[in-house]
KOLMI-683667 format. One record per residue: x, y, z of N, C-alpha, C, O in turn. Coordinates in steps of 0.001 Angstrom, whole numbers, padded with zeros to 6 digits, always signed. Atoms other than C-alpha are relative to their C-alpha. Layout:
BEGIN
XYZXYZXYZXYZ;...
END
This chain:
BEGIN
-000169+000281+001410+123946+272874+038827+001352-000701-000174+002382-000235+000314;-001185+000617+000444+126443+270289+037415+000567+000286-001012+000044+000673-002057;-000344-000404+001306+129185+270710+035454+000161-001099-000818+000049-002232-000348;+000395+000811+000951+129271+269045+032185+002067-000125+000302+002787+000824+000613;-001061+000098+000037+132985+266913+032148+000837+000839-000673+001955+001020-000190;-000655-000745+000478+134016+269334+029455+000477+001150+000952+001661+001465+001070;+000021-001322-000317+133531+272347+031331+001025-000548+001910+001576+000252+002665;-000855+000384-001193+135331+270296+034573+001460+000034-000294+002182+000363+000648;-000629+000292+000227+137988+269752+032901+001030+001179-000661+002229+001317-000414;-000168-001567+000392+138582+273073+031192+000422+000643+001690+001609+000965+001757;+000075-000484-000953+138480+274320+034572+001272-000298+000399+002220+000487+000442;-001238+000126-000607+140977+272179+036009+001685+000231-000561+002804+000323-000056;-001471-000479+000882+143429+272914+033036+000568+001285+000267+001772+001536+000226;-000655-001663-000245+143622+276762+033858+000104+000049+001579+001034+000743+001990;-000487+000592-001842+143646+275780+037966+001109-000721-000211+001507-001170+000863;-001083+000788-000272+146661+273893+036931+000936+001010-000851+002114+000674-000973;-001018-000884+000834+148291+276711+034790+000991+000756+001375+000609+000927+002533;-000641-001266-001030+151238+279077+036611-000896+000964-000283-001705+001138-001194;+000620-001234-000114+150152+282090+037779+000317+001399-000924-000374+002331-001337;-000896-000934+000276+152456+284132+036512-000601+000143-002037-000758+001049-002855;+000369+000170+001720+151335+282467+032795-001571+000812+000281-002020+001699-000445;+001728-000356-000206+147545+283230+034182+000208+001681-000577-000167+002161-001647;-000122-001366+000438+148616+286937+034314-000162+000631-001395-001073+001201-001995;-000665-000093+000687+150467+287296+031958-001263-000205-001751-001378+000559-002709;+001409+000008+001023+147246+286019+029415-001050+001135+000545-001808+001707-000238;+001298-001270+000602+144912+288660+030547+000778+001237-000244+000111+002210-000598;-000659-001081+000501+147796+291153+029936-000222-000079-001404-000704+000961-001853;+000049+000320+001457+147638+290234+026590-001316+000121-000358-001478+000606-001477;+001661-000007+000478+143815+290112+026272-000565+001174-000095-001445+001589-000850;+000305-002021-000287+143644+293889+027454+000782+000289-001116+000139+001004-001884;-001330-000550+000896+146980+294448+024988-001640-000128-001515-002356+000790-001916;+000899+000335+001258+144434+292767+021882-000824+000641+000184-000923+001110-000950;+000654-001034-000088+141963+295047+022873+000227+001387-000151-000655+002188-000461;-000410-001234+000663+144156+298041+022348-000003+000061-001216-000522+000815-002039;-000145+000049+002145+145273+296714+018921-001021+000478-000701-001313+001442-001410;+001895-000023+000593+141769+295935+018181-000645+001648-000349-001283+001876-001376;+000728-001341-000127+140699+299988+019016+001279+000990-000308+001464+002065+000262;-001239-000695+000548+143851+301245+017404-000486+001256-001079+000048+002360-000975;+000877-000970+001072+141731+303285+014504-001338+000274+000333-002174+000628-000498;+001497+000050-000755+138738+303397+016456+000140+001035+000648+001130+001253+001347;+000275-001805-000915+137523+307111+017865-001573-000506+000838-002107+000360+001532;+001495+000369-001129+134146+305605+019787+000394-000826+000780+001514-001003+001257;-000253+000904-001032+133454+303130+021796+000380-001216+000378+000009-001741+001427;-000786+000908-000257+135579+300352+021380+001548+000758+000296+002391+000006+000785;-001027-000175-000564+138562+302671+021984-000183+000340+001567+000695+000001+002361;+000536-000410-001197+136918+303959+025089-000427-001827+001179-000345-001876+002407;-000123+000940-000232+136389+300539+025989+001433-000652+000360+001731-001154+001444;-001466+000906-000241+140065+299090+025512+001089+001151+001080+002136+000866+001662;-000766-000979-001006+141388+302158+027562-000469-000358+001672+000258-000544+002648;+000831+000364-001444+138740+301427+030578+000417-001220+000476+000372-001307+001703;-000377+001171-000234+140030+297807+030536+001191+000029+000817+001238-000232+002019;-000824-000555-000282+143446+298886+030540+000405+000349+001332+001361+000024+002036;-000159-001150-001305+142644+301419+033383-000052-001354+000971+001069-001555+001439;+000790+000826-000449+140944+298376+035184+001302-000827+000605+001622-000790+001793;-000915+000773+000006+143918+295956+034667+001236+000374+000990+001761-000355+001832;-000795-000560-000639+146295+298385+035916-000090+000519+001727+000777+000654+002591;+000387-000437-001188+144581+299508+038823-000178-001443+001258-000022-001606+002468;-000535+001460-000809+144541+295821+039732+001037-000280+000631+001294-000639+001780;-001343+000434-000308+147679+295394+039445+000718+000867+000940+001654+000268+001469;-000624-001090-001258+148919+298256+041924-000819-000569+001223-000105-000743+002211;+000579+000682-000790+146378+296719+044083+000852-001082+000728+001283-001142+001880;-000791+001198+000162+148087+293848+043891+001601+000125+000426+002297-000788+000872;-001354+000218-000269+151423+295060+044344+000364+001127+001134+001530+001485+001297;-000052-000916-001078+150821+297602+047279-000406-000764+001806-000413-000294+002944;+000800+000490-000907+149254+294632+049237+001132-000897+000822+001843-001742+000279;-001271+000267-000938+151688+293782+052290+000421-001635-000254+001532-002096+000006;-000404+001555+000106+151410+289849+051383+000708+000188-001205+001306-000862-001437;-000399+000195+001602+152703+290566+047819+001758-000504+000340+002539+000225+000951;-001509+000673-000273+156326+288021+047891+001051+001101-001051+002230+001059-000699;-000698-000204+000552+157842+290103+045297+001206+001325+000341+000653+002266+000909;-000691-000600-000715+161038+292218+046142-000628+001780+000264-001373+002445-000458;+001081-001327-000023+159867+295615+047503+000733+001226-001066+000252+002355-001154;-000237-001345+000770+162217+297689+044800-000529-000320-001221-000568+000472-002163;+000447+000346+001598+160698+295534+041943-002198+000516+000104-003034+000872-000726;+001105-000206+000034+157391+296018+043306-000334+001769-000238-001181+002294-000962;+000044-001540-000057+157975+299921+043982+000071+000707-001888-000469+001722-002328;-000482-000022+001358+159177+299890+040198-001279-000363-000855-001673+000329-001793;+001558+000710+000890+156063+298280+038652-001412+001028+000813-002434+000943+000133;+000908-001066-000272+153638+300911+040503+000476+001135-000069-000246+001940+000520;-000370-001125+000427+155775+303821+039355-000249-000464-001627-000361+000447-002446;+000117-000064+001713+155342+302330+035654-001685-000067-000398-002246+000423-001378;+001460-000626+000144+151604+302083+036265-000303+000769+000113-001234+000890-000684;+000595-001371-000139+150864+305381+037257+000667+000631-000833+000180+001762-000860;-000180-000810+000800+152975+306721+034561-001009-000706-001431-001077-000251-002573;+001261+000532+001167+150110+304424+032453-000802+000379-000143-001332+000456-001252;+000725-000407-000087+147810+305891+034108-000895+001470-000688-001931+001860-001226;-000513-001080+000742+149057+308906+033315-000416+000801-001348-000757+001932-001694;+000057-000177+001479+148812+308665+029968-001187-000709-000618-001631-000529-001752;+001807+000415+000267+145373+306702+030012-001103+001415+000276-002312+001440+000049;+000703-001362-000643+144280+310397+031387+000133+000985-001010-000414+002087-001033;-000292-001479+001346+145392+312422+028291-001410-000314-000703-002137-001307-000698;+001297+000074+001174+142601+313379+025769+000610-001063-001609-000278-001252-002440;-000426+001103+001132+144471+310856+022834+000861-000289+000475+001865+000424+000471;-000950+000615-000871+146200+308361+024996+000954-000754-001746+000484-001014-002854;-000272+000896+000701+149088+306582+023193+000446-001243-000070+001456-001766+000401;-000015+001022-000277+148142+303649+022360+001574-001365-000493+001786-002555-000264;-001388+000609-000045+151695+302589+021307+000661+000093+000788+001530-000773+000690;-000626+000172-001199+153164+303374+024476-000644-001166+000865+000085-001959+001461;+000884+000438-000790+150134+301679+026191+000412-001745-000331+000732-002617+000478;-000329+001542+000499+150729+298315+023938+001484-000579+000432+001715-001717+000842;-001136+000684-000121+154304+298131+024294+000265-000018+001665+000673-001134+001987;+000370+000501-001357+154099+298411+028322-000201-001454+000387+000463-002284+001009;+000958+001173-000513+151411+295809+028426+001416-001105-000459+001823-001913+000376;-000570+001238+001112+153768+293519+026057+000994+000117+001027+000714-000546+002026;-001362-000351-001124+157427+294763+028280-000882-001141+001134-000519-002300+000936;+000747+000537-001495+155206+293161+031532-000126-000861-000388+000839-001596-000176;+000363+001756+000184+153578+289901+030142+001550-000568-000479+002126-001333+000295;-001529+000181+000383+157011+289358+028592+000616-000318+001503+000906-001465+001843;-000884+000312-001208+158656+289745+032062-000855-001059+000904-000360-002048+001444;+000512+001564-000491+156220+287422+033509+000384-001462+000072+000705-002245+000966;-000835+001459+000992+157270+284456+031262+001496+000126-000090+002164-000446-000952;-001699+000176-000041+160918+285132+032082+000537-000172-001412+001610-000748-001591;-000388-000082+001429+161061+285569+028144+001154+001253-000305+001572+001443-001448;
END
């Protein structure tokens, strides 16, 4: 199946983005999904927590994995702040203001903002 030039082109715009920006947008996409399930007791909060969990569990993935370039006390530092996410993704009413401002602290440090 071919792609249509739009959809080539789209493509090659986010293949040409930094990585760091790449991140750094689905941090934020999980974050809008907390907002989003901020007054929400079903299953869109249960949803933006599972994401969350998801994201995070990536990201320790990610930063436990012997190729990872980044220094090993910044990395050791960023999987002690996930598992205290985790942490708190594990309570019976996680909070989601700790959870948001995390996500935000991280994409933030991404973008050297």
């Amino acid at each position: 199946m071919t792609q249509s030039p739009i959809a080539r082109a789209y493509g090659a715009a986010r293949a040409a983005r930094d990585p760091r920006e790449q991140e750094a947008e689905v941090i934020r996409r999980v974050t809008f999904g907390l907002r989003a399930a901020l007054d929400d007791t079903g299953p869109a909060r249960m949803r933006a927590v599972a994401d969350n969990r998801r994201l995070w569990l990536a990201m320790e993935s990610a930063l436990v994995d012997p190729a990872n370039r980044l220094p090993a006390a910044m990395r050791a530092g960023l999987v002690s702040l996930g598992r205290a996410v985790q942490r708190e993704m594990d309570e019976p009413s996680p909070d989601f203001a700790f959870l948001i401002e995390v996500n935000e602290q991280v994409a933030t440090g991404l973008l050297g903002a």
